[in-house]
DSSP file (Angstrom, degrees, kcal/mol; ACC not computed):
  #  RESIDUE AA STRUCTURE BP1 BP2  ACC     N-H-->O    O-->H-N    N-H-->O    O-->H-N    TCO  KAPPA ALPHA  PHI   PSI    X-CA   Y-CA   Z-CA
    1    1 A X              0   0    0      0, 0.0     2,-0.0     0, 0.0     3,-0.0   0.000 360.0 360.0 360.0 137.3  -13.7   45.6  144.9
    2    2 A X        -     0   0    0      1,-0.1     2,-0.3     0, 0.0     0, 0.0  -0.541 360.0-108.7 -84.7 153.8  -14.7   43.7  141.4
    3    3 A X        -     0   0    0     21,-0.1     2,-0.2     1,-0.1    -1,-0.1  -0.558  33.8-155.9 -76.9 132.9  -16.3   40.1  141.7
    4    4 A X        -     0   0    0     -2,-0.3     2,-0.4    -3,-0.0    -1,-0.1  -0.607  12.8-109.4-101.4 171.6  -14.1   38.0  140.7
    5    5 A X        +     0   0    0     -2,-0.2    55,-0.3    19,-0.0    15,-0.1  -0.947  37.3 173.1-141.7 149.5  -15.1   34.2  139.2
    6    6 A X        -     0   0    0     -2,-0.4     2,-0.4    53,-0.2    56,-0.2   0.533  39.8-128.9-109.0-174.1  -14.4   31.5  141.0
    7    7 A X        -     0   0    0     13,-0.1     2,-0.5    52,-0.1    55,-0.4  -0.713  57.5-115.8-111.3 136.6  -15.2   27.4  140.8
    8    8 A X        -     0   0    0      8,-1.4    12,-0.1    -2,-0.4    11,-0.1  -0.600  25.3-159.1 -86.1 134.5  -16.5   27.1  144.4
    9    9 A X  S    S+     0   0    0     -2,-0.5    -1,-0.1     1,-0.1     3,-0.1   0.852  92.5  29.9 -68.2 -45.2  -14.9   25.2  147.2
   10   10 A X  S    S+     0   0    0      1,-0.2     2,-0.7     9,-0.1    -1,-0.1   0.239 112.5  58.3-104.4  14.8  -18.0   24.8  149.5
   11   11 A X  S    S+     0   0    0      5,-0.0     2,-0.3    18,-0.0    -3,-0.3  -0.745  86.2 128.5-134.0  85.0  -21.2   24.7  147.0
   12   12 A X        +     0   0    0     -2,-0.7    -3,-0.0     1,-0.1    17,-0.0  -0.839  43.6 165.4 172.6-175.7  -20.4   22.0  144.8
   13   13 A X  S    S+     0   0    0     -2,-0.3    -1,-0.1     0, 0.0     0, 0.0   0.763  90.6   2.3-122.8 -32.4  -21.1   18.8  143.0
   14   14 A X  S    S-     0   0    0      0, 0.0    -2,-0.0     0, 0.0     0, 0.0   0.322 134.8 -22.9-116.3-106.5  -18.4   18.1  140.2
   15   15 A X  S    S-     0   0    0      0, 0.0    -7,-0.1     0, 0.0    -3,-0.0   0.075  84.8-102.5-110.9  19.3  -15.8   20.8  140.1
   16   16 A X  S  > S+     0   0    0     -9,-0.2    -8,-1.4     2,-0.1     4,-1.2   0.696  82.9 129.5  84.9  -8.1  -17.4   23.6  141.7
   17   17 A X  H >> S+     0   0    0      1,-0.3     3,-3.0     2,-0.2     4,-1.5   0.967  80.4  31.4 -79.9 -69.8  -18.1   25.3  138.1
   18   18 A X  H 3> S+     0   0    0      1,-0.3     4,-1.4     2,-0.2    -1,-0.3   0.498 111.4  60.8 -78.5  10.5  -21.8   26.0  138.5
   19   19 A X  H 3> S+     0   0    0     -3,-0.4     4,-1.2    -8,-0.2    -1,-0.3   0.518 111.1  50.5 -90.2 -16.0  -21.6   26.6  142.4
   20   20 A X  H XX S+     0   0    0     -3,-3.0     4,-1.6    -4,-1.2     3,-0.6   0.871 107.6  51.6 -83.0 -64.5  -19.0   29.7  141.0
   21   21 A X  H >X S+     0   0    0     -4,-1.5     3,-2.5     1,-0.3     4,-2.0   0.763 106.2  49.5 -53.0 -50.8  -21.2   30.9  138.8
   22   22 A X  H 3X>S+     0   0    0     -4,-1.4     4,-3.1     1,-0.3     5,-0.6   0.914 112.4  47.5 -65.0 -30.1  -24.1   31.3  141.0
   23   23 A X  H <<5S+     0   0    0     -4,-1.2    -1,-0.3    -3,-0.6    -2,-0.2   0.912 111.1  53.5 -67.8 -13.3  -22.4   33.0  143.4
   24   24 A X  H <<5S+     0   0    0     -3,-2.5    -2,-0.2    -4,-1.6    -3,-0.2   0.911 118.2  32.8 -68.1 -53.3  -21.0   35.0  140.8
   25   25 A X  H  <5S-     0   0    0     -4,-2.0    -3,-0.2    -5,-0.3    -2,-0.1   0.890 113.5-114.7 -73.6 -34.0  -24.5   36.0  139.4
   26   26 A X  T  <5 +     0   0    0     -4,-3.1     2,-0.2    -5,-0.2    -3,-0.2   0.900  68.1 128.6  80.4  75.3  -26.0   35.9  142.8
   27   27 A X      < -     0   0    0     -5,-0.6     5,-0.2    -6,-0.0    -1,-0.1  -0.996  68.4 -79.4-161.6-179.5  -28.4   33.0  142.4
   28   28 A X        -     0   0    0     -2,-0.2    -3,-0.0     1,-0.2    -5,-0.0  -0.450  35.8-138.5 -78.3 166.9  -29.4   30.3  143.5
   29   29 A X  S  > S+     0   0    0      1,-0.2     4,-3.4     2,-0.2    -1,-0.2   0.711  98.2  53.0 -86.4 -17.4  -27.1   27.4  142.7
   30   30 A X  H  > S+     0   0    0      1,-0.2     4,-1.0     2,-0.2    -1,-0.2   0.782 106.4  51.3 -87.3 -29.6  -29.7   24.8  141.9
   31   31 A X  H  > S+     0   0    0      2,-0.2     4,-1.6     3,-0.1    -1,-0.2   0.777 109.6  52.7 -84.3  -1.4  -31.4   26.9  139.5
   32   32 A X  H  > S+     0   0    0     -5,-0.2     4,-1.4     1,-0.2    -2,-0.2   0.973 112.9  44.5 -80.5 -38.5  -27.7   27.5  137.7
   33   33 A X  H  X S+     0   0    0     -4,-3.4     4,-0.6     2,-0.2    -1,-0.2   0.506 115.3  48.7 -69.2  -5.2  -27.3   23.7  137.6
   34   34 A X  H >X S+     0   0    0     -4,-1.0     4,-1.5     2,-0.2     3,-0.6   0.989 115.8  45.7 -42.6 -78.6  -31.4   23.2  136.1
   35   35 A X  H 3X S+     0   0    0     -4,-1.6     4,-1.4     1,-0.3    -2,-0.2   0.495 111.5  48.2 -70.9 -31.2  -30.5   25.6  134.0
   36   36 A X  H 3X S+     0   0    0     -4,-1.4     4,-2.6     2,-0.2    -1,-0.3   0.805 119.0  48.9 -55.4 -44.0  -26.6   23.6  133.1
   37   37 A X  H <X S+     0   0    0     -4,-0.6     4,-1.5    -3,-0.6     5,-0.3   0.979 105.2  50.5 -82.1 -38.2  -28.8   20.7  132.7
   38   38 A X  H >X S+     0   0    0     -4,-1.5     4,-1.3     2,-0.2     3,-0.7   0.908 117.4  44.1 -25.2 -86.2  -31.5   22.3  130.4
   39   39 A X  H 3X S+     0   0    0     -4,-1.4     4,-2.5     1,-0.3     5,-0.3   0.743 106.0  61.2 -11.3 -69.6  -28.6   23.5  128.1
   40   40 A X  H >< S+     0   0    0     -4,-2.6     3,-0.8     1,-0.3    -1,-0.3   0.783 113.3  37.0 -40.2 -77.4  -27.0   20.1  128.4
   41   41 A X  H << S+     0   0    0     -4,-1.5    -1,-0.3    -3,-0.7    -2,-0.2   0.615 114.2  48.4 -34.1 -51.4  -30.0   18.6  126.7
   42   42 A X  H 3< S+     0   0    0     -4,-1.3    -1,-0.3    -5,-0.3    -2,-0.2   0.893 114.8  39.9 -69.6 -34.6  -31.1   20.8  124.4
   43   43 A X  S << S-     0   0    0     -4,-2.5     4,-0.3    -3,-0.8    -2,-0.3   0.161 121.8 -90.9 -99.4   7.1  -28.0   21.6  122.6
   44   44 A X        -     0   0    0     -5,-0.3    -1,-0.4    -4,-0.2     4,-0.3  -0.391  38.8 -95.0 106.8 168.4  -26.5   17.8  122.7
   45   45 A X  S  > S+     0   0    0     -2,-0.2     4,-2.7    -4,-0.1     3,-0.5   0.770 114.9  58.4 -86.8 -51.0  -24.1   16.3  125.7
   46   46 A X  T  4 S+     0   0    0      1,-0.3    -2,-0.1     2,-0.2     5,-0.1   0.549  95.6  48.4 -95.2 -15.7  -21.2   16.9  123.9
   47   47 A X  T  > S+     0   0    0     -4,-0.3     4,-1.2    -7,-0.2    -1,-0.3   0.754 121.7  39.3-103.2 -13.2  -20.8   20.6  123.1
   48   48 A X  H  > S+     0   0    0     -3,-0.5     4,-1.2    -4,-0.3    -2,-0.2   0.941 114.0  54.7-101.3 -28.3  -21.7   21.6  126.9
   49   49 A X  H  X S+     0   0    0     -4,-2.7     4,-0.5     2,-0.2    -1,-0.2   0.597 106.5  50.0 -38.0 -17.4  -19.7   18.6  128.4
   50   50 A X  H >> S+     0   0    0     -5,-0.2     4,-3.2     2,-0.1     3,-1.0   0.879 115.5  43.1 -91.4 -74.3  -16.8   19.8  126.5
   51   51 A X  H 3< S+     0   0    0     -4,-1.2     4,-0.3     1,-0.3    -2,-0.2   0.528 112.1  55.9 -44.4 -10.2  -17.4   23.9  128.1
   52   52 A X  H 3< S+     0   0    0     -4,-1.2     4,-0.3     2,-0.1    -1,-0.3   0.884 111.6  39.4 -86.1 -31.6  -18.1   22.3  131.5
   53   53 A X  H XX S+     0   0    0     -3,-1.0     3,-1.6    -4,-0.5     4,-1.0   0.943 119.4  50.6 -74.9 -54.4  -14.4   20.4  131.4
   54   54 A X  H >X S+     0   0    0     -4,-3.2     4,-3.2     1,-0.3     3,-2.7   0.980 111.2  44.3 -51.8 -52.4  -13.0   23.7  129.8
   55   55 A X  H 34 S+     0   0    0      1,-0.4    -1,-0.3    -4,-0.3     4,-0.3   0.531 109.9  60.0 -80.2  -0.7  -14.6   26.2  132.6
   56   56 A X  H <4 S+     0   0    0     -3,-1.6    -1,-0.4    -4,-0.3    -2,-0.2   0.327 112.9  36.4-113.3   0.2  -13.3   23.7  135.3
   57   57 A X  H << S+     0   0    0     -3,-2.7    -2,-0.2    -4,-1.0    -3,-0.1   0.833 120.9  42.3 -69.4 -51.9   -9.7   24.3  134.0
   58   58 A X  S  < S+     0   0    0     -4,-3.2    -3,-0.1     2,-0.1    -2,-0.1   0.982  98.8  78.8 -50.3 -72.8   -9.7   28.0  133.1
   59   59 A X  S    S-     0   0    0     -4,-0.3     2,-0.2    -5,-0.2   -53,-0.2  -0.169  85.0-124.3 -69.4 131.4  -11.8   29.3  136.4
   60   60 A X        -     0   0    0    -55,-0.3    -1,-0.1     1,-0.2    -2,-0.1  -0.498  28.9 -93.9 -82.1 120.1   -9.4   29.5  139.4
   61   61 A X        -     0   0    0     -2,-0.2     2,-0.2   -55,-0.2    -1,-0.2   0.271  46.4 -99.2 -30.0 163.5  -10.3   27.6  142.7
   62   62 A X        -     0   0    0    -55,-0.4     2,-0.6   -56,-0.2    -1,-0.1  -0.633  30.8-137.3 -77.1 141.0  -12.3   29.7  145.7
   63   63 A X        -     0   0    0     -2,-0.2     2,-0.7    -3,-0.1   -57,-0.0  -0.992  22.8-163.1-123.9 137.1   -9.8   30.6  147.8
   64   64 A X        -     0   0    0     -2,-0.6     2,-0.5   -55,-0.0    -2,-0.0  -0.906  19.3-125.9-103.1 119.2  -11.6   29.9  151.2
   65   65 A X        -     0   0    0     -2,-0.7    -2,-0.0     1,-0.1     5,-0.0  -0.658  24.3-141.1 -78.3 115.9   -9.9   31.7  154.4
   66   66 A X    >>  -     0   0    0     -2,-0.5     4,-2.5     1,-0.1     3,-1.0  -0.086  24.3-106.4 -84.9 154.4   -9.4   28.9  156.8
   67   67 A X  H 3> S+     0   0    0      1,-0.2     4,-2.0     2,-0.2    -1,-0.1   0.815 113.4  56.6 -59.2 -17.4  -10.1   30.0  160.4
   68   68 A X  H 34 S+     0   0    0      2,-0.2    -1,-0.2     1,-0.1     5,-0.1   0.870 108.5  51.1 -80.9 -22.7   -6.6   30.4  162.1
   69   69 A X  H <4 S+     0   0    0     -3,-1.0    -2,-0.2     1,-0.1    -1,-0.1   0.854 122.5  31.0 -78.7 -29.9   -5.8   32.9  159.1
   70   70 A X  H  < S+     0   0    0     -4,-2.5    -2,-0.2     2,-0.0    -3,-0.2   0.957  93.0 124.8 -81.0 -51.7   -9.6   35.2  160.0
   71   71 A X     <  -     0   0    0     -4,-2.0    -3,-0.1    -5,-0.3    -5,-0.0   0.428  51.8-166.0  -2.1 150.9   -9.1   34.2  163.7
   72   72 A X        +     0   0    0      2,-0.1    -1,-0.2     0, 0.0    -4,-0.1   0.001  39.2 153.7-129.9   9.6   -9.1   37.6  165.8
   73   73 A X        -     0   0    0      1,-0.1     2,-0.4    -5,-0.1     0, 0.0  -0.039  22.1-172.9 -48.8 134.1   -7.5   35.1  169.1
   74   74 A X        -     0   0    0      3,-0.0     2,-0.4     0, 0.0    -1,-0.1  -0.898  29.8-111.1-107.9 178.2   -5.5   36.8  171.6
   75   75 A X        -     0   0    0     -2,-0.4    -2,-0.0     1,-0.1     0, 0.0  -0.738  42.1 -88.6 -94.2 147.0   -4.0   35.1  173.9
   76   76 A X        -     0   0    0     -2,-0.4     2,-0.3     1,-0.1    -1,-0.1  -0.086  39.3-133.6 -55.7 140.9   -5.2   35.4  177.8
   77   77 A X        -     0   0    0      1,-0.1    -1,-0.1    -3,-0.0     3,-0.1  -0.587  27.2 -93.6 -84.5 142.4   -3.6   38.0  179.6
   78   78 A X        -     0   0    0     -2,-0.3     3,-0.1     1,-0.1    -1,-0.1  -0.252  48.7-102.4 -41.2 116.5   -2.2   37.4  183.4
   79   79 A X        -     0   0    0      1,-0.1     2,-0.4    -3,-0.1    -1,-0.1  -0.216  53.7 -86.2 -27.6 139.4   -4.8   38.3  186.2
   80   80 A X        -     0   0    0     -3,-0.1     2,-0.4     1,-0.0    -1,-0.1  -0.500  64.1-174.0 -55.5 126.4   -3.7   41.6  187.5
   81   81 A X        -     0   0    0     -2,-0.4     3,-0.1    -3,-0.1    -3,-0.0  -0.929  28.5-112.7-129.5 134.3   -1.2   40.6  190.2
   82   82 A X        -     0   0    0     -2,-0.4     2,-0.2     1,-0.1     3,-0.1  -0.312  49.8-102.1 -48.3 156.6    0.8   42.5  192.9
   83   83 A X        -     0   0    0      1,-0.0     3,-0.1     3,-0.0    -1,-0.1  -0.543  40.9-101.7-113.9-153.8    4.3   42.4  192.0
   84   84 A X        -     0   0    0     -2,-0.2     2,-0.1     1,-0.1     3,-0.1  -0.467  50.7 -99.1 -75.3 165.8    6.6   39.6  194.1
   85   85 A X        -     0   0    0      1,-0.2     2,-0.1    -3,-0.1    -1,-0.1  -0.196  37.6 -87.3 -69.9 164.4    8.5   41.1  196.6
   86   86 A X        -     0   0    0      1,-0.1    -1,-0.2    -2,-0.1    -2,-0.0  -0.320  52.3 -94.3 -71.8 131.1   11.7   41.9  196.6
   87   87 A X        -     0   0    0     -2,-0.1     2,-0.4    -3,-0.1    -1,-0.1  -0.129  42.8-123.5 -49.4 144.5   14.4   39.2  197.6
   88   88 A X        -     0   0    0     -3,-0.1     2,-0.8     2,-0.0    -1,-0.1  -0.618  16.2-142.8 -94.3 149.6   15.4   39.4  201.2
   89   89 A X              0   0    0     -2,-0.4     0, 0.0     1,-0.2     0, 0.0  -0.866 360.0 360.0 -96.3 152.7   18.8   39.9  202.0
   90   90 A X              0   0    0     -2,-0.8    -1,-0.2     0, 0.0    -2,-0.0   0.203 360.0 360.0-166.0 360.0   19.9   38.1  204.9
């Protein structure tokens, strides 16, 4: 199955954009946002502030599977039980 990318639901600070990418690259998330902030600085505010608002449109939520949809539950089964007797006729 291809990796898809993501903006992440549970790893993030803004929109999720550099909590997707590092799961996307498979790193850690604090060195993608260092490394967002580096950027930020070196090249000016403006041109990566504009490409963070853009990649937080484009890139498509995390879709997280809530537990009742992964859930495996059955429901308990009845003790093994004789079964009742038969009505008496009388």
């Amino acid at each position: 199955m291809a990796k898809k990318l993501y903006r992440s639901k549970t790893d993030r600070k803004i929109a999720g954009v550099c909590g997707g990418l590092a799961e996307y690259f498979d790193i850690d998330s604090t060195l993608c946002r260092l490394a967002y902030l580096f950027l930020l600085i070196i090249t000016g505010v403006v041109p990566f502030v504009l490409l963070y608002i853009v990649a937080a449109i484009i890139m498509p939520e995390e879709v997280v599977a809530t537990s009742a949809t992964t859930s495996h539950y059955e429901a308990p089964k009845a003790p093994d039980m004789p079964p009742p007797p038969p009505p008496s006729s009388s």
